[in-house]
C-alpha positions in Angstrom: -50.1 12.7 105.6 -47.5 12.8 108.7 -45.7 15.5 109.5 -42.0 14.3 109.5 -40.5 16.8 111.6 -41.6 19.2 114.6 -39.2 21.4 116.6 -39.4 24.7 118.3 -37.0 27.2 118.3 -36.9 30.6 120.5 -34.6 32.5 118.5 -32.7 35.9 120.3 -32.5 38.7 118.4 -29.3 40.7 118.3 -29.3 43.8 116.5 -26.0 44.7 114.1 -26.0 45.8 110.4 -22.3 44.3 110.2 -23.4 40.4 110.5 -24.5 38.3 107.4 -24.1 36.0 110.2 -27.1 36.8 112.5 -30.6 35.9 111.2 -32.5 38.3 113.2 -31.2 41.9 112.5 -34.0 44.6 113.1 -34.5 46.7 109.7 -34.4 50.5 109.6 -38.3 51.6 110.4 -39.4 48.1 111.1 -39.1 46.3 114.5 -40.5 43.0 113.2 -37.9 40.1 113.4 -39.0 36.6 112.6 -39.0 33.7 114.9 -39.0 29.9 113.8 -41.8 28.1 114.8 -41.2 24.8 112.6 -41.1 22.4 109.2 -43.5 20.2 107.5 -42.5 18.5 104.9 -45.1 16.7 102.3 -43.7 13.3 101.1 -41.9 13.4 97.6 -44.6 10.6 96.5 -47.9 12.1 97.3 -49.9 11.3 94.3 -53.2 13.6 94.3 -55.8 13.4 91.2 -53.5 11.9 89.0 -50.4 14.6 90.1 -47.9 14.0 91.5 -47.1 16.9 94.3 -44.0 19.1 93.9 -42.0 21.8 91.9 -44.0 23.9 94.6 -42.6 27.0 93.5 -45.2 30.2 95.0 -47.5 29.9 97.7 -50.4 32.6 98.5 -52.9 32.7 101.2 -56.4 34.5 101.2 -59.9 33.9 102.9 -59.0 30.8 104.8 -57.8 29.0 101.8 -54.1 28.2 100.4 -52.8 28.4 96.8 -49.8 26.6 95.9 -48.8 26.7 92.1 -46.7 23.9 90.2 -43.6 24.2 87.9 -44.8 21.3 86.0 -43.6 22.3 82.7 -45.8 19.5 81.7 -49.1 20.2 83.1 -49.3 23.9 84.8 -51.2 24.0 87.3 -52.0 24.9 91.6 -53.5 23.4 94.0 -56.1 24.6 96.5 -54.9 23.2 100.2 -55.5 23.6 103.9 -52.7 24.4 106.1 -53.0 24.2 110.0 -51.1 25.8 112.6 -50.5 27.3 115.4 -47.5 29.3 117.7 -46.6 25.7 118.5 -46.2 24.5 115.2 -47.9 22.5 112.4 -51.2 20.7 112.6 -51.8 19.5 109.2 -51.4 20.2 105.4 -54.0 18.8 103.0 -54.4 19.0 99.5 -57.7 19.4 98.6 -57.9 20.0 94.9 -55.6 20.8 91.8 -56.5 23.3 89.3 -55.0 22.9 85.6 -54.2 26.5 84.1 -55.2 27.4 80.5 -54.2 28.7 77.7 -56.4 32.0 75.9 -58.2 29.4 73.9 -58.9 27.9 76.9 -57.4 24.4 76.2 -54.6 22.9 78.6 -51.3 24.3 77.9 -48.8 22.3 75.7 -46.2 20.5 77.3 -42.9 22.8 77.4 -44.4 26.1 76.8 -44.8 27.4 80.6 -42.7 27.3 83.4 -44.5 28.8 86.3 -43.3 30.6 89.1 -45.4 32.5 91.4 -48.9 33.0 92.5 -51.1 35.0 94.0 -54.8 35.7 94.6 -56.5 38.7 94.1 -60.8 39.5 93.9 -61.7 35.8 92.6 -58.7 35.7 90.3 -55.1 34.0 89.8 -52.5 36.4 89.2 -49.4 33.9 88.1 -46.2 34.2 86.6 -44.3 31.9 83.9 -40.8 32.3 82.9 -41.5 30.7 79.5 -38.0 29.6 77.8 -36.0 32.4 76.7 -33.3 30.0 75.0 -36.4 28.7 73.0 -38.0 31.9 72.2 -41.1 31.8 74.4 -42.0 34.9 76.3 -42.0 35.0 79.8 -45.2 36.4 81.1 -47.4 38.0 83.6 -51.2 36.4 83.8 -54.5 36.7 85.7 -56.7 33.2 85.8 -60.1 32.6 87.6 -60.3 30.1 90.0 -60.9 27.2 87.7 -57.9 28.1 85.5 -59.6 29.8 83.0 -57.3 32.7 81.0 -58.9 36.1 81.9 -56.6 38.5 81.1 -52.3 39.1 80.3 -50.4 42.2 81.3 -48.5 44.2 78.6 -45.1 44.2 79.7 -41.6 46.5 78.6 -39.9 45.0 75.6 -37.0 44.3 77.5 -38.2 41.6 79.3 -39.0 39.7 76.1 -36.2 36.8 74.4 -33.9 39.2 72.4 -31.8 38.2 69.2 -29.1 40.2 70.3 -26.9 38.5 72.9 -26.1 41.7 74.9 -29.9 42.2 75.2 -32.8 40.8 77.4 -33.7 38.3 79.8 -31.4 35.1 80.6 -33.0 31.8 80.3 -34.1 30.7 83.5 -34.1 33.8 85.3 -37.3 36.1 84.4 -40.6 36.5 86.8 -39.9 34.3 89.6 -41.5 36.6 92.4 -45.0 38.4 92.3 -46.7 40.7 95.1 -49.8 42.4 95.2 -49.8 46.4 95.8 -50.8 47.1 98.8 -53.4 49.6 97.7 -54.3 46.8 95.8 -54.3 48.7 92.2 -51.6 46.2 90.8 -48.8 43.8 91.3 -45.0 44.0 91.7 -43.2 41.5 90.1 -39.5 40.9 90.4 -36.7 39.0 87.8 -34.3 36.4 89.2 -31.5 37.9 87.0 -29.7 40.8 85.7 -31.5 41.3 82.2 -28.1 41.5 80.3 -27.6 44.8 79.2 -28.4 45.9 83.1 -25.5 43.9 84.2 -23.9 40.5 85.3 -24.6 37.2 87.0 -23.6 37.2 90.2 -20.6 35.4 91.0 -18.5 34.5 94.2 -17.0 38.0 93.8 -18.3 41.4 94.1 -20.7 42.5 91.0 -22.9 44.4 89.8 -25.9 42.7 89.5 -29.0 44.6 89.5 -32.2 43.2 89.7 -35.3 45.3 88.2 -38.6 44.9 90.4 -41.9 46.4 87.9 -45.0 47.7 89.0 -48.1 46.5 86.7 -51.0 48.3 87.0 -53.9 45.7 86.9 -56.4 47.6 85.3 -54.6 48.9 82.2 -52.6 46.0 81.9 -49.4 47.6 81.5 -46.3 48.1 83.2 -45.2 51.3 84.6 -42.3 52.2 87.3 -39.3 49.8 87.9 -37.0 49.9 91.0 -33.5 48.6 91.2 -32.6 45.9 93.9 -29.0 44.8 94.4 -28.1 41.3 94.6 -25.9 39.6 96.7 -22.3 37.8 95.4 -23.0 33.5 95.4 -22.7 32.4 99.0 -20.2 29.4 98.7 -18.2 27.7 95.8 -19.3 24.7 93.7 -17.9 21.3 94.7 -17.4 18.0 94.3 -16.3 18.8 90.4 -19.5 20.8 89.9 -19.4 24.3 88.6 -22.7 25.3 88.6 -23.6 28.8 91.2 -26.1 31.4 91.4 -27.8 34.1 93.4 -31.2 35.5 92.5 -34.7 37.2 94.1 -37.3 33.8 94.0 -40.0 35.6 95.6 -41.2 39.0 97.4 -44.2 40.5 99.5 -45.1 44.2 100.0 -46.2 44.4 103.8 -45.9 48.5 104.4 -46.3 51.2 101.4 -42.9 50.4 99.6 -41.7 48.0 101.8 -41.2 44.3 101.1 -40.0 41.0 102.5 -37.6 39.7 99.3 -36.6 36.0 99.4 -32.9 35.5 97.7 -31.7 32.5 97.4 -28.3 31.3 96.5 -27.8 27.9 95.1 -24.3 25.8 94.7 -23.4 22.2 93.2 -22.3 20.0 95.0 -22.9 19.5 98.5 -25.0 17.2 100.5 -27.4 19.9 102.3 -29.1 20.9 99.2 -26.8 23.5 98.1 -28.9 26.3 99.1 -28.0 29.5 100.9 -31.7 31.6 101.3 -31.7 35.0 103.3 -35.0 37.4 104.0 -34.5 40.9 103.5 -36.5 43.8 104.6 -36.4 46.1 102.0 -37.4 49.9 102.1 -38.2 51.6 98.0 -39.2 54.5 99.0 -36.3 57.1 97.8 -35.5 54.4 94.7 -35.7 55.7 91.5 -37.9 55.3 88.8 -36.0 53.5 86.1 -38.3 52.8 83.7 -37.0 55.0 81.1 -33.4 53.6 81.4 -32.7 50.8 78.7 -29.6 49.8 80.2 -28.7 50.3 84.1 -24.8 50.0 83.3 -23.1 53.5 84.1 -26.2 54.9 85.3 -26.8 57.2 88.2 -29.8 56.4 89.8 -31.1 55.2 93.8 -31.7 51.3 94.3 -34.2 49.9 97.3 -32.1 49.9 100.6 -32.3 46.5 101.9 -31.3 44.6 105.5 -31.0 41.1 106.3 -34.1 39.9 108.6 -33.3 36.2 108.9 -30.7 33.9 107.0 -31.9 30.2 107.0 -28.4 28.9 107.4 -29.8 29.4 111.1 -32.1 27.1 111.5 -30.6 24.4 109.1 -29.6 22.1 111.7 -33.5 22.4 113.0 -34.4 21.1 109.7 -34.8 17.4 107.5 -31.1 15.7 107.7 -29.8 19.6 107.7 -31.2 20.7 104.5 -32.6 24.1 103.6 -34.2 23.2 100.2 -35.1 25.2 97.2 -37.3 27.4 98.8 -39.0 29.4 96.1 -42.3 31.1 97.6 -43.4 33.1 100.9 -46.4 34.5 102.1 -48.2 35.8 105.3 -51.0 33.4 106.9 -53.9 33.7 109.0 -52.6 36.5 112.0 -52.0 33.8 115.5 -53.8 34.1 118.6 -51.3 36.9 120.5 -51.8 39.3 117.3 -48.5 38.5 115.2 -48.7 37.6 111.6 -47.7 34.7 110.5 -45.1 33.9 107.8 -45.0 30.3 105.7 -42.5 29.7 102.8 -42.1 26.8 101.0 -39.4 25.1 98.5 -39.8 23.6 95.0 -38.1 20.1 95.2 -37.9 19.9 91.6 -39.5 16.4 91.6 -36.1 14.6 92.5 -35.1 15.2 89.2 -31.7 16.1 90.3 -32.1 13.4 93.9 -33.8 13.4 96.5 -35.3 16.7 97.6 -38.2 18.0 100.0 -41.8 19.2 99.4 -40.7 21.7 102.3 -42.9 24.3 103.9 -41.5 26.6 106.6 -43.0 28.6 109.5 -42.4 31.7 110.9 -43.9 34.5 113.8 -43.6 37.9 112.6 -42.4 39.4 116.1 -43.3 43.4 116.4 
């Protein structure tokens, strides 16, 4: 595997709280700022086991070992890799085996009936997330997996993230659990919805709206889901073009690095235009005055205190660093092994959606977490 791209990039921070612009804004009771180090992208082709490699949609790191789960509505499944590098850049990233997910009878899923989104590892287990198919009626879900696949164990989660009869009602297709984080006291997992559920409140749009994203806290030994926090998103970045309508906004990952604070991944995507459409910005985000809304059905007209959040780098930055100027789908983060000088390091990664749509990148991203 050759890496296809190599660059460093010393990038100045500038404080202000007024510039979407700037990519390295320091966050209210944080000092970190992030610092590109470099791409590597794995070729669109790579055939492993009988896979093919891509839809690379979460990515989690953990005792020297890298899991990077599949979309594959087709065959579920992650892959165990290694991933090399250094303050210099990328050394290498091999694949070194691929793990199909089961269902609870402990056969190989049926082709259709998962969509998975995020992953991440916790004691000896898979903790994953599938979005299921809310237009077909099959439940999005939260679920733990040993390391060979196995089904061990599904968390009980509100009603209201369940496919609803009632238009006005529930989760939108396509836009359920795309980001999952471990607590950091390690007693269960926070996992975030792309969307607005609909009676909470709207799509974002290239205008102003109010569009509310719940983040839930699932407690990993009773299985269930207890408090819920409110995150705002932002409008869509930029029109569709080229006589494409197609726009959205939505979380596609997150990361708790501090007691209730988080790194949140939110991506906006729009038809139409030759750098991959995408528009992805890393917030710091700070939940600890948000409210508790876990006994609210519907957010609309509610009073209540979302997460605070402030932008720590925005990609469009870096995107003439990048492959032919494209910041791609990127769908997952998390932190890697710490680098030499202290600093933690920061990888994320983008699902390229097999080329279904054209030609896309297997794309993995590096970062320095600067204190």
């Amino acid at each position: 595997m050759n890496k296809v791209f190599k660059t460093l990039l010393v990038i100045t921070a500038v404080l202000s709280v007024f510039s979407c612009a700037n990519n390295n804004l320091k966050t209210t009771g944080s000092t970190a700022k992030l610092r590109f180090i470099d791409e590597y992208v794995i070729p669109d082709d790579l055939i492993f086991e009988e896979t093919r490699v891509g839809g690379l949609s979460g990515i989690d790191y953990a005792n020297g070992n890298w899991y990077v789960i599949s979309d594959d509505i087709d065959s579920p499944r992650f892959y165990n890799a290694s991933i090399s590098y250094d303050l210099e850049g990328f050394k290498s990233i091999k694949i070194n085996s691929v793990v199909k997910l089961k269902d609870v009878d402990g056969k190989l899923f049926t082709k259709g009936v998962v969509d998975p989104e995020s992953i991440r590892y916790d004691n000896e287990t898979i903790i994953w997330t599938s979005e299921g198919s809310i237009n077909n009626g099959l439940k999005p879900f939260v679920r733990i997996a040993d390391t060979n696949g196995s089904f061990v164990k599904e968390m009980i989660l509100a009603n209201r993230y369940l496919p609803n009869t009632d238009p006005n009602f529930g989760p939108r297709h396509n836009g359920v659990f795309e980001g999952l984080t471990l607590s950091l006291d390690k007693k269960g997992y926070w996992v975030a919805m792309e969307l607005p559920l609909k009676e909470d409140g709207e799509e974002p749009t290239l205008e102003v709206t109010n569009a509310p994203i719940r983040i839930a806290f699932v407690n990993k030994e009773t299985g269930l889901s207890e408090n819920e926090i409110v995150y705002e998103l932002d409008k869509v970045a930029r029109p569709a073009v080229n006589g494409t309508t197609f726009e959205l906004n939505g979380i596609v990952d997150l990361i708790e690095y501090d007691t209730n604070r988080f790194y949140v991944l939110e991506r906006s995507y729009s038809m139409g235009y030759n750098d991959g459409g995408n528009t992805v910005k890393i917030y710091d985000i700070d939940a600890s005055k948000a409210t508790d809304v876990s006994s609210i059905n519907s957010l609309k007209g509610e009073s209540y205190i979302k997460v605070t959040k402030k932008l720590l780098f925005n990609f469009e930055v870096i995107r003439n660093e990048l492959t032919n100027g494209i910041v791609d789908n990127i769908e997952g983060l998390t932190f890697g092994p710490d680098f030499n000088n202290g600093n933690r390091s920061l990888l994320v990664v983008a699902d390229n959606n097999f080329s279904l749509y054209g030609p896309q990148l297997n794309q993995f991203i590096l970062f320095e977490v600067e204190k």
